[in-house]
N, C-alpha and C positions, 0 to 999 in steps of 0.2 A: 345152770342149764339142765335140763331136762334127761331123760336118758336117748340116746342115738337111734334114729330110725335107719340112717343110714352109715355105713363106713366104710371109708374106700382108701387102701395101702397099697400106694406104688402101682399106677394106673399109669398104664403106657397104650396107646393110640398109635400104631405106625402103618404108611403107607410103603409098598415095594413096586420099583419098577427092576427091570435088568439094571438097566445103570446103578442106582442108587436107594438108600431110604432114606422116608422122609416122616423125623419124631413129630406126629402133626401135636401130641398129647406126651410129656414127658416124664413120668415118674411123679406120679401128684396125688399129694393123699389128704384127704379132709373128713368130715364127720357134719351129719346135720342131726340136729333135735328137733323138736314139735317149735322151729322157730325160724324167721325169713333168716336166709344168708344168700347174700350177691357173690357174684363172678363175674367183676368188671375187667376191661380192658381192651385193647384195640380190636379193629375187625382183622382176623384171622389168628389170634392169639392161641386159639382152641377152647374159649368158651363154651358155642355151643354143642362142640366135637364132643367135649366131659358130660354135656345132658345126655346127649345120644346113645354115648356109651354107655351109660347108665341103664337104658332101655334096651341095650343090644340091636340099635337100631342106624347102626352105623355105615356109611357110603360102600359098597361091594369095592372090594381087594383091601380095604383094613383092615387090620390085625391086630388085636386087642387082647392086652395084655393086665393081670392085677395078681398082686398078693393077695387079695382081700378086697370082696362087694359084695358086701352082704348088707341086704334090705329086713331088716330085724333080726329072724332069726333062719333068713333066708339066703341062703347063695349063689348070688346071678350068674357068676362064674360059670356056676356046672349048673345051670337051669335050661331044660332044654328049650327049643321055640314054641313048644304047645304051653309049658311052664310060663314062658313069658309072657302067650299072649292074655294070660289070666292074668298077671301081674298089672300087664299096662291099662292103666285105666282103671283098674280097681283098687291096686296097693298102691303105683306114682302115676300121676295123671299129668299130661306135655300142653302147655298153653302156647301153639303159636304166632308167630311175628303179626301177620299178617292172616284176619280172617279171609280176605277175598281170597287168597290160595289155601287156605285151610280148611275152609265147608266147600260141600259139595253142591257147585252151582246147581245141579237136577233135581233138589231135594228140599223141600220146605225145612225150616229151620228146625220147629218145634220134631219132625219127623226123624232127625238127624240126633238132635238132644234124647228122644226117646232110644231110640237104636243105641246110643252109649250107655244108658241104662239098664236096658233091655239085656244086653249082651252079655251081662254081670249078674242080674237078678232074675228070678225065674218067677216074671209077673207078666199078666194079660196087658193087651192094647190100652184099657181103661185105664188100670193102676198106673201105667207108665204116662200116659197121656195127664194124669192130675199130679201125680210128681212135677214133671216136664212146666206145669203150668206154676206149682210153687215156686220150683227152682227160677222160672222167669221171673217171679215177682220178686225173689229174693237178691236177684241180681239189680232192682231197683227199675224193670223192665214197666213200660205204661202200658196197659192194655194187652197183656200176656194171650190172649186168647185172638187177637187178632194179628202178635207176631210171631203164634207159633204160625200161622197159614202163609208167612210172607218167606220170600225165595233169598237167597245170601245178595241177589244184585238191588233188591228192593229195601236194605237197611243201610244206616249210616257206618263209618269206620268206628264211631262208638260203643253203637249198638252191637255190633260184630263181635269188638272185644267182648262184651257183656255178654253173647249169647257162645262165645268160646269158653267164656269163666263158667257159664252155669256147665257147659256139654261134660267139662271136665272134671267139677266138683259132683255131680249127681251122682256118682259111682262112689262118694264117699272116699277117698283115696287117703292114704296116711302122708304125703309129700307130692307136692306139686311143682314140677317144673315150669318155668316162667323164660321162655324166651324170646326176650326183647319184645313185650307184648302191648310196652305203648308206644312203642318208637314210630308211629304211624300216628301218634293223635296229638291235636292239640293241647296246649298246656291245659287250658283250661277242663278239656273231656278226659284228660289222662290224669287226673289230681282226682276225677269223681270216680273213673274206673279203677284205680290205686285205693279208693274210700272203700268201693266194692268189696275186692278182692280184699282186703285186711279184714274186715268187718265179717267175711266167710270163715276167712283162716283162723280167725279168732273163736269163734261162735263152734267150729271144730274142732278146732286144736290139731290144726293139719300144720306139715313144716312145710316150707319152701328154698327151692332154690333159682332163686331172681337172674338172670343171663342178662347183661345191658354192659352199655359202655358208657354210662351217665353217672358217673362218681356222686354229681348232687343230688340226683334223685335218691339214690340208695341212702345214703347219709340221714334223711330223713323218715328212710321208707323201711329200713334192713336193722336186724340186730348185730351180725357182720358182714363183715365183706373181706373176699380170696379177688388178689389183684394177679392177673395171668398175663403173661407175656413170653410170645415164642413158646407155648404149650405148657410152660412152667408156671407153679403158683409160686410169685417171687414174695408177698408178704400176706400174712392174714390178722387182720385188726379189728377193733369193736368200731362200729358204725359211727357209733356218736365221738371217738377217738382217728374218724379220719382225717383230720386238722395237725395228728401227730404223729402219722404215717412217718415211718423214717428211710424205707426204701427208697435211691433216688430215682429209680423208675416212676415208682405212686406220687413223690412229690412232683414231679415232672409233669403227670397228668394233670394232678389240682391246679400247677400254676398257666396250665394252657386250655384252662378255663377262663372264659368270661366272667370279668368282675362288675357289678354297677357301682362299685362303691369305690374300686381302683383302678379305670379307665388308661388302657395302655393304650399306644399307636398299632405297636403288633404283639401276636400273643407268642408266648414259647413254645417254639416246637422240642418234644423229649427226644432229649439224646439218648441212643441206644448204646450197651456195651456187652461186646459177646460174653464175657465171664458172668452175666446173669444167668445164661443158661446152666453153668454148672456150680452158683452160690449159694451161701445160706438160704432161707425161707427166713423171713425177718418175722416176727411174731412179735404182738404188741405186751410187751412188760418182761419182754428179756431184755438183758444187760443192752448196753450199746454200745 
């Protein structure tokens, strides 16, 4: 692997009310290179809580807490908010879920992709306007010059994604966050925008980190995957080795997958056990 664009030791995420707190993000430490890695697991695990935080962009009365998050040679810790907002979007760039809440319906596309460029580079309307038009074509976009004039309600949920992949990418960013960004498309238009998106990452040598709760996507999509549950990353394994996940939480996921080739009546729901929260991290090619 590469050398680490990011690293993060002992990242805690908590919420307070008078009553009580609440560890939404639990003492979780990982590390990305110029390579995809997932953060799969159920909804409200703290997947995309860990993107968030990472951009310091997390829900008012959270409390965020790390040893260690530093973005190269950078420390988001003690960066202030003028710091980050140079950061966001130019160093990690956030793909989200859903275009229709992501662009801004009063805004032509192409004018929206220029304005994330713009914001970063100190170039004229022209310069930014014949970027804006590459990067569309680069996304595999038809007729770039008649979708930049089109409004977010007047494109498909494919196209969407696509014109979120270029808004995101054109600022050149060293790591891209990806949350849950096909889970809105059909197989078939999420396999082409997954073609997209790799085919960029590649061509830049940008890292990623993939947000989903799709174990089979990743496996074919990710070089690892951090399986989270209850705010904790309870195993971290190589992508193409998640067949030998040993954690019984991860296995519990895989088997309450649909199989076509092993047709049950009903699927397994995972049992859950509170000493996950405070167990080992299973890692793949330590003892068992």
């Amino acid at each position: 692997m590469t050398d680490n664009l990011l690293e993060v030791r002992h990242l805690n995420v908590v919420f307070k009310d008078r009553r009580r707190e609440n560890h939404a993000v639990r003492d979780i430490s990982f590390s990305i290179g110029r390579e995809k890695v997932a953060i799969v697991g159920e909804s409200g695990s703290g997947k995309s809580l860990t993107g968030r935080a990472l951009l310091k962009l997390t829900p008012q009365g959270a409390s965020v807490s790390a040893e260690k998050m530093w973005l190269g040679d950078t420390d988001l810790m003690n960066t202030s908010e003028r710091g980050m907002r140079k950061i966001r979007g130019k160093r990690i760039s956030m793909i989200m879920q859903d275009p229709k809440f992501s662009l801004n319906p009063l805004m032509r596309v192409g004018q929206q992709i220029n304005e994330a460029y713009r914001t970063h580079f100190n170039v004229g309307e022209h310069a930014a306007r014949a970027k804006t038009l590459l990067m569309l074509e680069a996304v595999n976009i038809r007729d770039p010059e008649r979708v930049f004039r089109l409004y977010p309600h007047e494109i498909s949920g494919g196209m969407g994604q696509r014109i979120m992949i270029a808004m995101m990418l054109i600022p050149e960013p060293d790591l891209i966050i990806a949350d849950e960004p096909t889970s809105a498309l059909d197989v078939t238009v999420r396999q082409q925008v997954l073609g997209v998106l790799d085919a960029l990452l590649a061509r830049r040598n940008t890292g990623l980190l993939f947000i989903t709760h799709d174990l089979g996507l990743v496996a074919g999509f990710c070089d690892r995957v951090l399986v989270m549950y209850g705010g904790r990353i309870l195993e971290e394994i190589a992508a193409d080795r998640l067949h030998n996940a040993r954690h019984p939480y991860t296995r519990a996921l895989l088997a309450s997958q649909p199989d076509l080739h092993r047709p049950v009546d009903m699927l397994a729901i995972p049992a859950r056990d509170p000493a996950w929260l405070s167990g080992p991290v299973y890692r793949y090619g330590d003892a068992c």
